[in-house]
C-alpha positions as CSV (number, residue, x, y, z in Angstrom):
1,X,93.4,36.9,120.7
2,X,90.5,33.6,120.6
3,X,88.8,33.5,124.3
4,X,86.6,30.2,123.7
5,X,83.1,31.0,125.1
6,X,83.1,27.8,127.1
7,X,86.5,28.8,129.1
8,X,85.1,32.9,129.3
9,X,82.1,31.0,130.8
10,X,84.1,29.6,134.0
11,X,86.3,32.4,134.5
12,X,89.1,30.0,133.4
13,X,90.7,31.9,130.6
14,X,93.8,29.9,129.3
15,X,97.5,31.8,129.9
16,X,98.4,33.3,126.6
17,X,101.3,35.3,125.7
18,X,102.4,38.1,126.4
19,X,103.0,39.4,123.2
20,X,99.3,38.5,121.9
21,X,97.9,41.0,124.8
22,X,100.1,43.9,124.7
23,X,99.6,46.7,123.1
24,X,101.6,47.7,120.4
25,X,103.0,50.9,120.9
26,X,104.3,52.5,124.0
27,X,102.7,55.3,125.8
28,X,105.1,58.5,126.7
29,X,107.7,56.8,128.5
30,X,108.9,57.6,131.9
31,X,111.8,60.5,131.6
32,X,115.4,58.8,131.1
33,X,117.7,58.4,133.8
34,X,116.9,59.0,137.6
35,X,114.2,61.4,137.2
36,X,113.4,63.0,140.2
37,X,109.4,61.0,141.9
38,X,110.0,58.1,139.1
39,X,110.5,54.6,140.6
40,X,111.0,51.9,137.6
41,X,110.6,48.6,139.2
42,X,113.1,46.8,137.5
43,X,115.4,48.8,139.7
44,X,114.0,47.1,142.4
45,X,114.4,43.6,140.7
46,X,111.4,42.9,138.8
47,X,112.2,41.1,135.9
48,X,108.7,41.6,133.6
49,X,109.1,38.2,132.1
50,X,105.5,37.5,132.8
51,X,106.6,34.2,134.6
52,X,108.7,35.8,137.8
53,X,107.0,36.7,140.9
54,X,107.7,40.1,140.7
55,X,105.2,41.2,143.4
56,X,108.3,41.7,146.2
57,X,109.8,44.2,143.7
58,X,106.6,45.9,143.3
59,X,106.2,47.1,146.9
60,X,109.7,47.6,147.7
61,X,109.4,50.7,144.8
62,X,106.3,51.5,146.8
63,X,107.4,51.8,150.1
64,X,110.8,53.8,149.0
65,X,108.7,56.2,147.1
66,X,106.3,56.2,150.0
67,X,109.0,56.7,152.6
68,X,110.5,59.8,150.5
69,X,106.7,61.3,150.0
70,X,105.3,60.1,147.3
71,X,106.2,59.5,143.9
72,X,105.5,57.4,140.5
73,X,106.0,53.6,140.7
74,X,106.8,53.2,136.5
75,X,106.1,49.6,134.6
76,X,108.6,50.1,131.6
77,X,107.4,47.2,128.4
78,X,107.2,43.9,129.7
79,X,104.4,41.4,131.3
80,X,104.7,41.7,135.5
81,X,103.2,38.7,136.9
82,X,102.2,39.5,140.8
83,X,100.0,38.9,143.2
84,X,99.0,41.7,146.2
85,X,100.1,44.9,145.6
86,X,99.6,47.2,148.7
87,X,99.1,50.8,147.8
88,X,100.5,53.6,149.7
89,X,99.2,57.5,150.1
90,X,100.7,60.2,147.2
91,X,101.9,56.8,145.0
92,X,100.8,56.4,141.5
93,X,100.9,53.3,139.5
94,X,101.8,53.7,135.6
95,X,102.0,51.3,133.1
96,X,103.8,51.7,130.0
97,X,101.4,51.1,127.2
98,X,103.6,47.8,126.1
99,X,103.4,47.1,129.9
100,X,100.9,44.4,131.4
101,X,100.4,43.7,134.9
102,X,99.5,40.0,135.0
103,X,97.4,38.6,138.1
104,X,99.4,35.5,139.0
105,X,97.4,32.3,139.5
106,X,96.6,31.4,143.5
107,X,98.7,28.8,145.2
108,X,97.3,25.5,144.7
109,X,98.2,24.3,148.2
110,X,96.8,27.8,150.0
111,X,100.3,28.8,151.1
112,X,101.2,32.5,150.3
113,X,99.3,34.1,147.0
114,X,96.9,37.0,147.5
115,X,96.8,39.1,150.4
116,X,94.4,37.2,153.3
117,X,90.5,38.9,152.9
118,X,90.1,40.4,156.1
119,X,87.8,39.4,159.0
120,X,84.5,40.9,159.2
121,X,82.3,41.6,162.0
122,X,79.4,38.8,161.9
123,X,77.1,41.3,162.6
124,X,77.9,42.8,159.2
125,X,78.5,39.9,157.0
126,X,75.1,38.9,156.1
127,X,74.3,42.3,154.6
128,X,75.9,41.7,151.2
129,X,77.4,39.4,149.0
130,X,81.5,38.1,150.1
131,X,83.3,40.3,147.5
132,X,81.5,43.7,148.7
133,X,83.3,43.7,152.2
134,X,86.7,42.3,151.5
135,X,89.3,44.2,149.6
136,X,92.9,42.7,150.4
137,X,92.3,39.4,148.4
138,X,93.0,41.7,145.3
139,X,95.6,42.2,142.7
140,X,96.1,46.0,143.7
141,X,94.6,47.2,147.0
142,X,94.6,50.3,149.4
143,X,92.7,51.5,153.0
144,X,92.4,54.9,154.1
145,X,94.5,56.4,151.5
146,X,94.9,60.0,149.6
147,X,96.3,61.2,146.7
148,X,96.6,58.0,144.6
149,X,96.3,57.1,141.0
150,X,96.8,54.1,138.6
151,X,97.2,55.4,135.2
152,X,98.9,54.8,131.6
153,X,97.5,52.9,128.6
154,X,98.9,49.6,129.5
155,X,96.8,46.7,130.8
156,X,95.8,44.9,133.8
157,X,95.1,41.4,132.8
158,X,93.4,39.8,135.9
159,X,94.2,35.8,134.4
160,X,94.6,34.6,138.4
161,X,91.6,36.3,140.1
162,X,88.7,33.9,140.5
163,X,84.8,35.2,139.7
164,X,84.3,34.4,143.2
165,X,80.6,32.1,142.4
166,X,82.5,28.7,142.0
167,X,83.0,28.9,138.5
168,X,86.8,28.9,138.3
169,X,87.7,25.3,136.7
170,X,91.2,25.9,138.4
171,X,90.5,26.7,142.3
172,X,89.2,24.3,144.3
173,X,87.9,27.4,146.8
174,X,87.2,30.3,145.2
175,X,87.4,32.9,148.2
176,X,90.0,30.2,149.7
177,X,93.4,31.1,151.5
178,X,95.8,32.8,148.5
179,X,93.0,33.4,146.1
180,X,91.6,36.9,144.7
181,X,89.1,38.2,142.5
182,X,89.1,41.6,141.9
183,X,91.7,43.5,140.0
184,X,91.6,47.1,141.7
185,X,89.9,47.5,145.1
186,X,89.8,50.4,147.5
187,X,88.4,51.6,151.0
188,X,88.1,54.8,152.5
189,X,90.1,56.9,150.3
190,X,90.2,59.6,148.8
191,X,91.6,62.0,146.0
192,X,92.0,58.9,143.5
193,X,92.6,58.6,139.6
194,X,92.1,56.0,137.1
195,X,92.5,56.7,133.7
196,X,93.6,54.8,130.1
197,X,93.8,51.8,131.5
198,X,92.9,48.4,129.9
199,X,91.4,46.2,132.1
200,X,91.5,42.3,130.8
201,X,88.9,39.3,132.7
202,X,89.4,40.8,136.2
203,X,87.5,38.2,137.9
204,X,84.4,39.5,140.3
205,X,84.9,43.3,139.9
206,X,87.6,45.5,137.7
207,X,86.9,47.8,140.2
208,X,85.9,47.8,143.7
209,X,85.8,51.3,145.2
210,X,84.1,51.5,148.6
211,X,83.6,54.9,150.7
212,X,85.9,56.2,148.0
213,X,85.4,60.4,148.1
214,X,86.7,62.9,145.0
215,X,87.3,59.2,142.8
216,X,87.8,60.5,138.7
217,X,87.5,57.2,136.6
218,X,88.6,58.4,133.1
219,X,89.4,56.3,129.5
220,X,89.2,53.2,130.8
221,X,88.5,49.8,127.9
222,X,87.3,47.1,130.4
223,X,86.9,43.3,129.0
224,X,85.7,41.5,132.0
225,X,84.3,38.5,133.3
226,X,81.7,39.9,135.6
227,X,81.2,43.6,137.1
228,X,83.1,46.1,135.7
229,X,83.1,48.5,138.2
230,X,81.6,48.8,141.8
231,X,81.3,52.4,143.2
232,X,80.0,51.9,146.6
233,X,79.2,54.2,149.2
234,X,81.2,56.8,147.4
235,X,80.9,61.1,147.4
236,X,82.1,63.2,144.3
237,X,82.9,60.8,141.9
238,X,83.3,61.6,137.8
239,X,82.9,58.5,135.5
240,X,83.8,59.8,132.0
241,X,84.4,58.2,128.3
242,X,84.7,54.5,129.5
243,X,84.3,51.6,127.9
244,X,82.9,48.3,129.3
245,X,81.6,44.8,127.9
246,X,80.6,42.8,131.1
247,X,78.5,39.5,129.4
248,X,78.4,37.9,132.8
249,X,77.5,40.6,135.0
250,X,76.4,44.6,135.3
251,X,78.8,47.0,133.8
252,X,79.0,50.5,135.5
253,X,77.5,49.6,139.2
254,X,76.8,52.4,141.9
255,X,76.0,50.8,145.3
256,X,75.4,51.7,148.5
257,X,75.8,48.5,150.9
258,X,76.2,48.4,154.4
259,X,79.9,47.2,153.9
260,X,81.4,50.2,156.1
261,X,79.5,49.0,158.8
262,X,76.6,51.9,158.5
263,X,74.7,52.7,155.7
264,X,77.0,55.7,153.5
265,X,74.9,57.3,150.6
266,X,76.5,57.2,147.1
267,X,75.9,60.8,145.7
268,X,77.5,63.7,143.8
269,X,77.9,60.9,141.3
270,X,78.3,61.5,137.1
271,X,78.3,58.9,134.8
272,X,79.1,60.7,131.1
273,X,80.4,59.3,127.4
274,X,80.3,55.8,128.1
275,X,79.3,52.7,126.3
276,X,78.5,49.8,127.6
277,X,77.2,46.0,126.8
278,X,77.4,42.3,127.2
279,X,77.1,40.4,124.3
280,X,81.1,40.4,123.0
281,X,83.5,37.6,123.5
282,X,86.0,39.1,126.6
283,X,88.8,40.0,124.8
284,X,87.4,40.8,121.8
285,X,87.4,44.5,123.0
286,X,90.8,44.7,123.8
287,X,92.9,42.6,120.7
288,X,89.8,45.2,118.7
289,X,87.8,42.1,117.0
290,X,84.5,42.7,118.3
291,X,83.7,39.6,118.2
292,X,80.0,39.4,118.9
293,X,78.7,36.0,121.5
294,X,76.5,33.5,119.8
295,X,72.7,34.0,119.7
296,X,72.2,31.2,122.2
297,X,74.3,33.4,124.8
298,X,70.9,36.0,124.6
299,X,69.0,34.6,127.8
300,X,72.1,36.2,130.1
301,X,73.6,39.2,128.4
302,X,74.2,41.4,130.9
303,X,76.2,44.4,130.8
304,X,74.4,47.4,132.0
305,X,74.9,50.5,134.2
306,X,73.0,49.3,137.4
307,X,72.5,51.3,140.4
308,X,71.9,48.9,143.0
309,X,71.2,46.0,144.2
310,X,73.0,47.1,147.4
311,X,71.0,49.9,148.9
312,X,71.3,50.6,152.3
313,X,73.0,53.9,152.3
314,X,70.9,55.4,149.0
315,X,71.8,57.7,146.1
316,X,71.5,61.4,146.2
317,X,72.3,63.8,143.3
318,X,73.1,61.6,139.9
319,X,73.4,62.8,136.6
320,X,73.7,59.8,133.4
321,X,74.2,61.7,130.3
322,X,75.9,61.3,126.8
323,X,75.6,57.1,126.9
324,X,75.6,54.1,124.5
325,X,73.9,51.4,125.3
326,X,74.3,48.3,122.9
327,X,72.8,44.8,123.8
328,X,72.3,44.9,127.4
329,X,70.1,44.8,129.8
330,X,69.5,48.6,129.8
331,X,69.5,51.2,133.0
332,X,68.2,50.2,136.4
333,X,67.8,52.7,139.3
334,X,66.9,50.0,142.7
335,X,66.0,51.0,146.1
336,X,65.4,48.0,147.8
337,X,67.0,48.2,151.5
338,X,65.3,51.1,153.0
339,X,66.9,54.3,151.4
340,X,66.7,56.6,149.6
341,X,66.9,57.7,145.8
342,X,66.3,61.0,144.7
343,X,67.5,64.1,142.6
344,X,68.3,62.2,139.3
345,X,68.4,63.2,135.9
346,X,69.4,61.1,132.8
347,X,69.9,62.8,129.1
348,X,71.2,61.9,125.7
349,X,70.7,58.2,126.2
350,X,71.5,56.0,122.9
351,X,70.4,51.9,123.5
352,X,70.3,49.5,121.1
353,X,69.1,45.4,121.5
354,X,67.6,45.7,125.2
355,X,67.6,42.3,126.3
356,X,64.7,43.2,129.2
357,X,63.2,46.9,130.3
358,X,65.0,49.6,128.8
359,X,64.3,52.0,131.6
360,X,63.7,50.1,135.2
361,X,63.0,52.2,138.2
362,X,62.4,50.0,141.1
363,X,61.5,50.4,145.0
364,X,61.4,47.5,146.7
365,X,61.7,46.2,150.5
366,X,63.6,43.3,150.2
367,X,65.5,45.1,153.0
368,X,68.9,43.7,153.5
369,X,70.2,45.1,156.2
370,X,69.8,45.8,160.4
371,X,66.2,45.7,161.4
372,X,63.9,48.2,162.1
373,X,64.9,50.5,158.9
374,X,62.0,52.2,157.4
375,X,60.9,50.8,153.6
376,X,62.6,53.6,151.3
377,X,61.3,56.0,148.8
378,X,62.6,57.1,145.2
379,X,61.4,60.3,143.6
380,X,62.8,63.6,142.2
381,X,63.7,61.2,138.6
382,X,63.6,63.3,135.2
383,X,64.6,61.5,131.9
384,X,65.0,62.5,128.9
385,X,66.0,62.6,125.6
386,X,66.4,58.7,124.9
387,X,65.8,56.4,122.0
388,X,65.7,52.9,122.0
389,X,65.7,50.2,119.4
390,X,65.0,46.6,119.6
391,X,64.1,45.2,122.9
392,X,62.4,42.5,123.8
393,X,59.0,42.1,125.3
394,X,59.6,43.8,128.5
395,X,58.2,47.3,128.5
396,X,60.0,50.0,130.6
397,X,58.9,49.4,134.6
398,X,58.3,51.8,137.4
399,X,57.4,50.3,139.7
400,X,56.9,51.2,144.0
401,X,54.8,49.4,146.5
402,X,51.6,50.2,148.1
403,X,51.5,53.0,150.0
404,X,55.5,53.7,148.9
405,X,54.7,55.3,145.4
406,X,57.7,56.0,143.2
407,X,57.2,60.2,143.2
408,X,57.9,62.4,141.1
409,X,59.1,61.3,137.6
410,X,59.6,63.6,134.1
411,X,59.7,61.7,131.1
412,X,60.0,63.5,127.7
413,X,61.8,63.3,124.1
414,X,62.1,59.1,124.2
415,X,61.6,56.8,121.4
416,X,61.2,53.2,122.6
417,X,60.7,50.4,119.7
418,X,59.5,47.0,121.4
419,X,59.8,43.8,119.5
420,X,55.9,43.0,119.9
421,X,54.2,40.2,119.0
422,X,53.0,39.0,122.2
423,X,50.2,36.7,122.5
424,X,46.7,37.8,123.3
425,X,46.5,36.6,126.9
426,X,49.7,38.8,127.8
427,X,47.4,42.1,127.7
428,X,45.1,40.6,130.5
429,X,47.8,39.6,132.5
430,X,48.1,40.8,136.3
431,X,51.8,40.4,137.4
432,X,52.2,39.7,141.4
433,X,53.8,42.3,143.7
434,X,56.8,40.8,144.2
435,X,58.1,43.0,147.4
436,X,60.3,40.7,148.4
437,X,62.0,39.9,145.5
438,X,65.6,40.4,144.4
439,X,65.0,43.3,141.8
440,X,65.2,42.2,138.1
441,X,63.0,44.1,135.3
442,X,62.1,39.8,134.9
443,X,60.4,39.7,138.5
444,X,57.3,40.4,137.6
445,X,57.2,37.8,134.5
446,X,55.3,39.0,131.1
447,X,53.9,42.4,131.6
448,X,50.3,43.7,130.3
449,X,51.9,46.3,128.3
450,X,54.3,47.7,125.3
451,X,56.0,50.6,126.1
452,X,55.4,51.3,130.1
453,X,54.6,49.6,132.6
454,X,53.8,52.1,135.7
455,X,52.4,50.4,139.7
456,X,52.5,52.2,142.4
457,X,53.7,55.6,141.1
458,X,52.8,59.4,142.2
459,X,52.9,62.4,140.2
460,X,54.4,60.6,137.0
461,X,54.4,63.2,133.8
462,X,55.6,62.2,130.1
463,X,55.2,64.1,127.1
464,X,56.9,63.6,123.1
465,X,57.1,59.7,123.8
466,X,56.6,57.4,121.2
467,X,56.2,53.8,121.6
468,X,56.5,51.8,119.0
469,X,56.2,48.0,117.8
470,X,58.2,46.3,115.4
471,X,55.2,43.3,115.2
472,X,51.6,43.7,116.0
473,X,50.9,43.7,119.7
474,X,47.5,43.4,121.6
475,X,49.0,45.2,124.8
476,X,48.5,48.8,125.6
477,X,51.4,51.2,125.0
478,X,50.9,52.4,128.8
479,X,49.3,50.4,131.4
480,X,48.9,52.1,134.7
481,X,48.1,50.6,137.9
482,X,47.5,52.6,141.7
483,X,48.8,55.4,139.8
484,X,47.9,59.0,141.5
485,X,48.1,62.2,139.8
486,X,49.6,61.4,135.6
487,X,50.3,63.4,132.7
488,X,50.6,62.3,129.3
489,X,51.5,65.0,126.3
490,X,52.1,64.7,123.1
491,X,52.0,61.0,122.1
492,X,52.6,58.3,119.4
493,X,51.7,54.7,120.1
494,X,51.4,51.6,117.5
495,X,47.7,51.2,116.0
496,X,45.2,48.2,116.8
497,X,45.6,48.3,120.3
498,X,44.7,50.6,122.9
499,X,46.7,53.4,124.4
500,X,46.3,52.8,128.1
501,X,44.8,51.3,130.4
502,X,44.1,52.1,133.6
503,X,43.6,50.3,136.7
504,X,42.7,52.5,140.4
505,X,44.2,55.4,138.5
506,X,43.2,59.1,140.2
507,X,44.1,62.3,139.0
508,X,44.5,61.5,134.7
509,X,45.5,63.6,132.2
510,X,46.2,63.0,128.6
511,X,46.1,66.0,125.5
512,X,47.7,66.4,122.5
513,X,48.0,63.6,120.6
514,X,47.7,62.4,117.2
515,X,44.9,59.6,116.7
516,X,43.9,59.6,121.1
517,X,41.2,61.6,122.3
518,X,42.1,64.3,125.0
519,X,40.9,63.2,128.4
520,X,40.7,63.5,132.1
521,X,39.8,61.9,135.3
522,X,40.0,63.7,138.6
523,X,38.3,60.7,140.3
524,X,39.4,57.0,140.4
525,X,38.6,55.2,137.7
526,X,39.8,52.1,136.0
527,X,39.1,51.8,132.3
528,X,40.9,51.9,128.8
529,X,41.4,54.1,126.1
């Protein structure tokens, strides 16, 4: 399959057919005959012709299963064009693997189309972005539901659903009467399963999960055209062996907005045996091509696991372990609307072609949200075991704001190879504070350093880290600034510049090290080594 850049670009991916998106071979079909909790929808007159509306069929199968207590609503081979379809408690969607479920383009003239997005309180509105607190405008949708799951290797091609930003060369409005722009989106459920899918340029998010408890998002190939998945405000959710290329926008995104009308944490969360980037033509994934964007597309690869920027509600108790990471924009952990982000550990991390900071921890108060909530805090953050290769000029970033330190943070066992070569006058450089700023590993511009750049940090200990140049560079390896209480074991750094510097730095240690002198500073100081 040939997506054109330009056409990936607007979100207006051209119809093709359905024989050039469907997969080959058939997963284990549904039993024969009238099994007992199997509902094939062709029974209830969907046609699969991948020009029919067969949306009406659809949720008739739902609501009979549904009225009898559940069962399996099955998508035998074929290309189901639809628009809303309304999930029900104990009903699971599966898809043949020579099945696709086709999002239908929107009504031009605003009559019927996607389900209506619902109205929201005005007092909660301005707290995050439009597709955050709406959910009905979708291709499949559910409220305050149990015991649901969308499964089988087929594919949700989302060719109708806008990006929702105005980029959509064929709707006039893009969050307009009929439209929709996410593929899957859910609010306040719980006990829910996703797994094998194939998710195909599902317009704003693949997946919107919001206040979604005991969620298990497993196997999943997503090609999409911006987020791949949004888990918001959720409890107990597993996000294993995934795949997602997202050029436009963030891959794998926890958030925890104030789209539930009170700030929810996002905790008990796992993210394990995933890959993710942003530099492949959509589709390329899916038809298997690989097909890798042109260098001019560099400036805006995206495609990285993100936990904010929504952050009302914080995160509590994450683990990120066992992940690939191949041109992106790396790993971001944001507080920046008063919450907090703590008991975190990340392990076995594999990147390759960072396109800015491989590792950015960021506590901000840009504080979206009802007034009078406290600036945040992050701490309790332990990394390890990481190597990355070939990123840009921006080192790694943690970075607080005075008097909020980021606490607490273990570093050890990471290799991080810069690309280097940055001018003289980038070492002296003293990057503004930026509270207020959207957070973006680029909001401070160039940075006065190679490997880590560290402001407004407490208790920060790193030992077997190597940084490491791939051209000369006149920046320190570490530069360190309000930093209170550091420890620094067992390093490598590139040659011809200096190792750190410090600036109003109290409580230094640093020992061990091949080719850097053992030292320690108990008082302030600000100097380099």
């Amino acid at each position: 399959m040939t997506l054109d850049r330009r056409s990936a670009l607007t979100g207006g991916i051209g119809f093709l057919s359905a024989a050039s998106i469907a997969p080959a071979a058939a997963a284990a079909p549904a039993p024969s005959g009238p099994a007992p909790g199997w509902y094939d929808v062709r029974h209830f007159g969907a046609t699969g012709d991948g020009h029919t509306l067969d949306t009406p069929a659809v949720n008739r199968a739902i609501e009979r299963a549904a009225a009898s207590g559940g069962g399996t609503i099955y998508f035998p081979p074929g290309t189901y064009a639809c628009h809303s379809i309304r999930l029900k408690s104990r009903i699971t969607l599966h898809l043949d693997g020579a099945a696709t479920l086709l999002a239908a383009p929107a009504p031009t003239n605003g009559r019927g189309g996607y389900d209506l997005a619902e109205p929201q309180d005005p007092a909660i509105e301005p707290f995050q972005d439009f597709g955050h607190n709406h959910w009905r405008n979708s291709l499949i949708w559910g409220e305050g539901l149990h015991d649901i799951a969308i499964t089988g290797s087929g594919l949700i091609w989302g060719k109708g659903l806008g990006r929702g930003d105005g980029k959509d060369a064929y709707l006039s409005d893009p969050n307009g009467p009929g439209t929709g722009n996410k593929a899957i989106a859910l609010k306040n459920c719980r006990n829910v399963l996703l797994r094998d899918l194939k998710m195909l340029a599902c317009g704003w998010f693949a997946i919107l999960a919001t206040g979604v408890d005991n969620l298990t998002i497993d196997n999943l190939l997503i090609d999409t055209t911006r987020d791949g998945m949004d888990i918001d405000c959720c409890r107990n959710v597993r996000i294993t062996n995934c795949t997602v290329n997202s050029p436009y926008d963030d891959g794998i995104c926890p958030k925890s907005s104030y789209a539930l009308g009170e700030p929810r944490a996002t905790e008990n969360l796992t993210i394990s045996n995933c890959f993710v980037t942003g530099n492949y033509e959509i589709g390329s994934l899916i038809d298997g091509s690989w097909r890798k964007m042109p260098p001019s597309f560099a400036p805006t690869v995206h495609g990285r696991i993100k936990f904010g920027t929504e952050s009302n509600g914080g995160f509590r108790n994450i683990t990120v372990t066992n992940c690939v990471f191949d041109d992106s924009q790396g790993l971001a952990l944001e507080t920046v609307d008063g919450a907090v982000f703590e008991d975190v550990t990340i392990s076995n991390i594999a990147m390759r072609g960072s396109f800015s900071s491989p590792l950015f921890l960021r506590l901000g108060r840009r504080m979206r949200g009802p007034a009078g909530r406290p600036i945040g805090s992050m701490r309790r953050i332990l990394i390890d075991n990481v190597t990355s290769s070939g990123a840009g000029w921006l080192p790694s970033i943690i970075a607080g704001l005075p008097g909020h330190p980021i606490e607490d943070v273990k570093i050890s066992n990471v290799f991080v190879e810069q690309r280097g070569g940055a001018p003289e006058a980038m070492a002296h450089r003293v990057p503004p504070l930026a509270e207020l700023a959207y957070p973006e590993p680029n909001m401070f511009g160039d940075l006065p350093a190679t490997g880590f750049f560290i402001r407004d940090a407490r208790n920060v200990e790193m030992s077997h880290v190597e940084v490491a140049v791939a051209a000369a560079d006149p920046r320190p390896a570490f530069r360190l600034e309000s930093v209170e209480d550091a420890d620094f074991f067992r390093l490598r750094v590139p040659t011809g510049a200096p190792a750190f510097s410090l600036d109003r730095v109290r409580g230094f240690r640093h020992f061990g090290s091949h080719r850097i002198e053992d030292s320690r500073f108990d008082d302030l100081v600000s100097k380099t080594l």
